[in-house]
C-alpha positions as CSV (number, residue, x, y, z in Angstrom):
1,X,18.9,-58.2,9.6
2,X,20.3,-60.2,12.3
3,X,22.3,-57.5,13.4
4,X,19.6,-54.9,13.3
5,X,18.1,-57.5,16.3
6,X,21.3,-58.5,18.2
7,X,20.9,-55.6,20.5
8,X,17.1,-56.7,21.7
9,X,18.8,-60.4,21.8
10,X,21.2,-58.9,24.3
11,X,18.8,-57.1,26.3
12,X,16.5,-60.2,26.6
13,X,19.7,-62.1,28.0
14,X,20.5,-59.1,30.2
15,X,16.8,-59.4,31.5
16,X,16.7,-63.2,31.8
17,X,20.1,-63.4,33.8
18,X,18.9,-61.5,36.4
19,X,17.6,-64.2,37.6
20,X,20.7,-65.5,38.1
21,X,21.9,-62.5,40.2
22,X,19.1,-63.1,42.6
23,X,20.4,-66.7,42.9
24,X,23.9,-65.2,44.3
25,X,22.4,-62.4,45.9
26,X,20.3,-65.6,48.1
27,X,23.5,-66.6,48.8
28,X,25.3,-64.3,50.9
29,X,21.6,-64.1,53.3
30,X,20.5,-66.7,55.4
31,X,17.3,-65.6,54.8
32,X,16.2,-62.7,52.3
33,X,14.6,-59.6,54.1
34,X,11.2,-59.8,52.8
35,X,11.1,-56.0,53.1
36,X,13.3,-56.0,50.0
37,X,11.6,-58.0,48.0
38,X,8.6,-55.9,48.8
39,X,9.9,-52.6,47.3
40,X,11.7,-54.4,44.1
41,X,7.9,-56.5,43.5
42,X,6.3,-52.9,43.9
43,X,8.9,-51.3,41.7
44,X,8.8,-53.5,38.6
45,X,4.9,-53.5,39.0
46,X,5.2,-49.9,39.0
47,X,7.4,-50.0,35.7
48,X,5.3,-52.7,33.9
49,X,1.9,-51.0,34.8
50,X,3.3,-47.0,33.6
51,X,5.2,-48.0,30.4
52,X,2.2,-50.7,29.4
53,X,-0.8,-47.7,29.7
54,X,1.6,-44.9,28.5
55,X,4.1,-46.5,25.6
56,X,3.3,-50.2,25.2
57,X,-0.8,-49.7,24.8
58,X,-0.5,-45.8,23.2
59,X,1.7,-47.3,20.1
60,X,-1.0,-50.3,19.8
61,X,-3.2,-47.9,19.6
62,X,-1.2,-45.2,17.3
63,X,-0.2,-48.3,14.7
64,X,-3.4,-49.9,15.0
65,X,-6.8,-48.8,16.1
66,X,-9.0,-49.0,19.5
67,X,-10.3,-52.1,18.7
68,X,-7.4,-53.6,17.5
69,X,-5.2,-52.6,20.3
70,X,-7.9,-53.4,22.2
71,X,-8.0,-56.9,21.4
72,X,-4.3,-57.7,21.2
73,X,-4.2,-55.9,24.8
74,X,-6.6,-58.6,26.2
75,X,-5.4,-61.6,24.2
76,X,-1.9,-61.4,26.0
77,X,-3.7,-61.3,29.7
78,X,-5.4,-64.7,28.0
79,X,-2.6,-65.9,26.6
80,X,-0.4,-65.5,30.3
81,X,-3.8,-66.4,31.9
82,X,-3.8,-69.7,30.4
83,X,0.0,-70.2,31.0
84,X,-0.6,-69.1,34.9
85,X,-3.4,-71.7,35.0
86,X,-1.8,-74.8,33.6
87,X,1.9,-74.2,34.6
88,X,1.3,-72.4,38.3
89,X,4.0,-71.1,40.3
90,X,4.4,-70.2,43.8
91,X,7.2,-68.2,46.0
92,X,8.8,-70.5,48.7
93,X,10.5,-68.8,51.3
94,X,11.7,-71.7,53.5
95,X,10.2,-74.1,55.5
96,X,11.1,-77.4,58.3
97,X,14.2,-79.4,58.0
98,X,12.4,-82.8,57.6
99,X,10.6,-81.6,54.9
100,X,13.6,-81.0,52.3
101,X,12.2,-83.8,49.6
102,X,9.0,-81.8,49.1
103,X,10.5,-78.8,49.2
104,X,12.8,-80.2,46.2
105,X,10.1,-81.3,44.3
106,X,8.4,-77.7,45.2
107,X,11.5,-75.8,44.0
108,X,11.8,-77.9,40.9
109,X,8.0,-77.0,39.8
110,X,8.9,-73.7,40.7
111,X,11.8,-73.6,38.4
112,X,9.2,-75.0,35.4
113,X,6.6,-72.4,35.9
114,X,8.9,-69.7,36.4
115,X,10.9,-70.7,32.9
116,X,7.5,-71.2,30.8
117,X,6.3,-67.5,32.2
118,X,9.7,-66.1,31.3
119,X,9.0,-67.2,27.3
120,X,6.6,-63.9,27.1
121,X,8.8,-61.6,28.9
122,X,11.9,-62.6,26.7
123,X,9.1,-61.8,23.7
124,X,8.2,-58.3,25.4
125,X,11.7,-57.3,25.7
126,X,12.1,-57.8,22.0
127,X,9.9,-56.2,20.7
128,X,9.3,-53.2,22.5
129,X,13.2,-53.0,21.9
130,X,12.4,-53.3,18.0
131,X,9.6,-50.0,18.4
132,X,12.4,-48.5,20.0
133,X,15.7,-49.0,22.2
134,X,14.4,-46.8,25.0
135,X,11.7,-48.5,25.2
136,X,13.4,-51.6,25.1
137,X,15.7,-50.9,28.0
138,X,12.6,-49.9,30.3
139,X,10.5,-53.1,29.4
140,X,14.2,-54.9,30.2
141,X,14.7,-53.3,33.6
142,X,11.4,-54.1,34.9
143,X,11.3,-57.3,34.0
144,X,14.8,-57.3,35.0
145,X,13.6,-56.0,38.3
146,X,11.3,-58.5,39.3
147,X,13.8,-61.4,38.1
148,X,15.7,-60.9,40.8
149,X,13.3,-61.4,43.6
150,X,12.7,-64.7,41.7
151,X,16.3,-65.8,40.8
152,X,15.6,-65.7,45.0
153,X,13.2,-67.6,45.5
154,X,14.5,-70.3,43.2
155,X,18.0,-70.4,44.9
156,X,16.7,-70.2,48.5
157,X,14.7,-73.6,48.3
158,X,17.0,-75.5,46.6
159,X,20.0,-74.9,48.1
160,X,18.0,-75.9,51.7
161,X,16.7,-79.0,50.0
162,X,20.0,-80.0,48.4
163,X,22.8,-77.8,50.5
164,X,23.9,-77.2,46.9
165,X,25.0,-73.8,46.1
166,X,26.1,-74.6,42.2
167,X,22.4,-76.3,42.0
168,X,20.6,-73.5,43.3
169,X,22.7,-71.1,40.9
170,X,22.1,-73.6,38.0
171,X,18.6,-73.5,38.4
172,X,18.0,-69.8,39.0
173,X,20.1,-69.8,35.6
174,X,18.3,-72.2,34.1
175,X,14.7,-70.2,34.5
176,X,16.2,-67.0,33.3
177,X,17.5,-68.2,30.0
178,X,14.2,-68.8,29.1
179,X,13.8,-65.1,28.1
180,X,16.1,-65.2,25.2
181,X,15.2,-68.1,24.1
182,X,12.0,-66.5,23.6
183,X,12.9,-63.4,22.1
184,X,15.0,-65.8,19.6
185,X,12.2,-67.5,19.0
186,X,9.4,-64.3,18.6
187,X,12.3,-63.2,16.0
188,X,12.3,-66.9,13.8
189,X,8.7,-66.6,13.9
190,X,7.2,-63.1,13.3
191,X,10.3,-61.6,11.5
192,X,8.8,-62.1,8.1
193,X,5.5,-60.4,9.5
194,X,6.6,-57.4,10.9
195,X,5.3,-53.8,10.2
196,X,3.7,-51.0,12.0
197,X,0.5,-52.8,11.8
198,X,1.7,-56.2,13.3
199,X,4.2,-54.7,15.7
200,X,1.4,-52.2,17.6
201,X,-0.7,-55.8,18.5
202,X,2.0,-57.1,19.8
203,X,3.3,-54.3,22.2
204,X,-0.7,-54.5,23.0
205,X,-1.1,-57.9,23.9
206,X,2.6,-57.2,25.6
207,X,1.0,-54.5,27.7
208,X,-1.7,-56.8,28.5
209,X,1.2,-59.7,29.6
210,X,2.8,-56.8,31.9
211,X,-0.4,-55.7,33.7
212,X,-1.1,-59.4,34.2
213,X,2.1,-60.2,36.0
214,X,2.0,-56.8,38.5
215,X,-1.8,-57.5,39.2
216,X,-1.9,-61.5,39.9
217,X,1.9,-61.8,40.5
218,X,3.6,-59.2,42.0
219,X,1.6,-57.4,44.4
220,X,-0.4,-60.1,45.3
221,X,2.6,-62.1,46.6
222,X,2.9,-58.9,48.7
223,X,-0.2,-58.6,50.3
224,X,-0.7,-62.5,50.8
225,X,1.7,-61.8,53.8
226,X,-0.5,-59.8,56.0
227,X,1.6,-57.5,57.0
228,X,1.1,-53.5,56.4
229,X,4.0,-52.6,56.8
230,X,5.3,-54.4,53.8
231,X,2.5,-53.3,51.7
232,X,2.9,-50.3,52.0
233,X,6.2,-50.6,51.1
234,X,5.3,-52.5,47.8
235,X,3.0,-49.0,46.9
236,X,6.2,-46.7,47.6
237,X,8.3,-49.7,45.3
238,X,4.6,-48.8,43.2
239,X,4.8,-45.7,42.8
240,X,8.5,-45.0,42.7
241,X,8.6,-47.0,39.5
242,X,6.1,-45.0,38.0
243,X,8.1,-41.5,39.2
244,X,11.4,-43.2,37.8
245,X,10.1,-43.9,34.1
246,X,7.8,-40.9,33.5
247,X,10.9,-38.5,35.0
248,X,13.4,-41.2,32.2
249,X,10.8,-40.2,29.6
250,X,11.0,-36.6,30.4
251,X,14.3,-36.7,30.2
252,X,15.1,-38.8,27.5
């Protein structure tokens, strides 16, 4: 049995070291082009947002019923909800020299919120990998996808604040790892449980997780900036995703 989940393990790890990538990607920039991190916000949101409506929510729904699906869809946007409100995070891009302590302590509450909100993505990855491996490796790149722009904005304030580039790695590494840690731990838990029945409320209430963290994370963060020229790059990074997964589950 544990071999029938090592594959959804490894995709959750996949997922959750992103994060790291973004770290070393933060390296070799002084200073990330925000107009990148606009189109890969805009394309995971895009992902999230088609697969939840069109896979994640239509097999609650198929293993379920309306209301079930219904209910499990909204008791993950709680459940995040509730996470967002007592363990907030914010994106810091940079900021004055004599300010590096606070930006250390900012980085480091970063790093905490960012690793409790990663526990339900390592979960999503999981099981929508369990339903079924295609599905999986969607729900892995987008999460996968927006990862990166954080594994950046992890890095970027703590290697100002300390001039450390193995702490900066360590803790973009250090948030990411909290997805399999929580796929592991969805497995120990809900193992014994699982069927049809129980599996379609939680790929509902992981829809309702995903549409959650495009519609008060990602494309927020984009139009907080003020700029239109970035937003509308974060709706071609929107739509985009959307054309990538319906044309992958065309073909595929």
């Amino acid at each position: 049995m544990v071999y029938a989940y090592s594959f959804p393990i490894l995709l959750s790890i996949l997922a959750g070291l992103s994060t790291a990538l973004g770290g070393l990607i933060a390296f070799s920039l002084k200073k990330a082009k925000f107009c990148y991190l606009c189109i890969a916000f805009g394309f995971s949101a895009g992902v999230m947002i088609f697969i939840s409506f069109t896979e994640l929510l239509n097999y609650g729904i198929k293993s379920t019923n309306l209301l079930t699906a219904f209910l499990g869809f909204f008791g993950g946007i709680l459940l995040i909800y509730t996470i967002d409100i007592l363990i907030p995070h914010t994106y810091e891009e940079e900021a004055p020299e004599n300010k590096r302590g606070k930006i250390k302590r900012t980085a480091i509450l970063l790093v905490l919120g960012i690793t409790i909100h990663n526990f339900p993505e390592g979960i999503a990855v999981m099981f929508s990998s369990i339903s079924s491996i295609k599905l999986g490796i969607l729900v892995a790149l987008a999460v996968a996808m927006h990862n990166i722009p954080e594994g950046i904005a992890v890095s970027m304030p703590i290697f100002y604040a300390t001039k450390s580039r193995k702490k900066a790695f360590y803790y973009s590494f250090l948030s990411g790892i909290a997805e399999p840690i929580g796929a592991v731990l969805g497995y120990l838990f809900l193992y014994n449980f699982l069927s049809d029945f129980v599996l379609g409320i939680v790929l509902s209430a992981v829809a309702g997780i995903m549409i959650f963290i495009s519609f008060d994370e990602l494309l927020p963060y984009v139009y907080e900036q003020r700029s239109g020229h970035n937003q509308h790059l974060s709706m071609i990074g929107l739509f985009l995703g959307m054309f990538v997964m319906a044309l992958t589950l065309i073909i595929f």
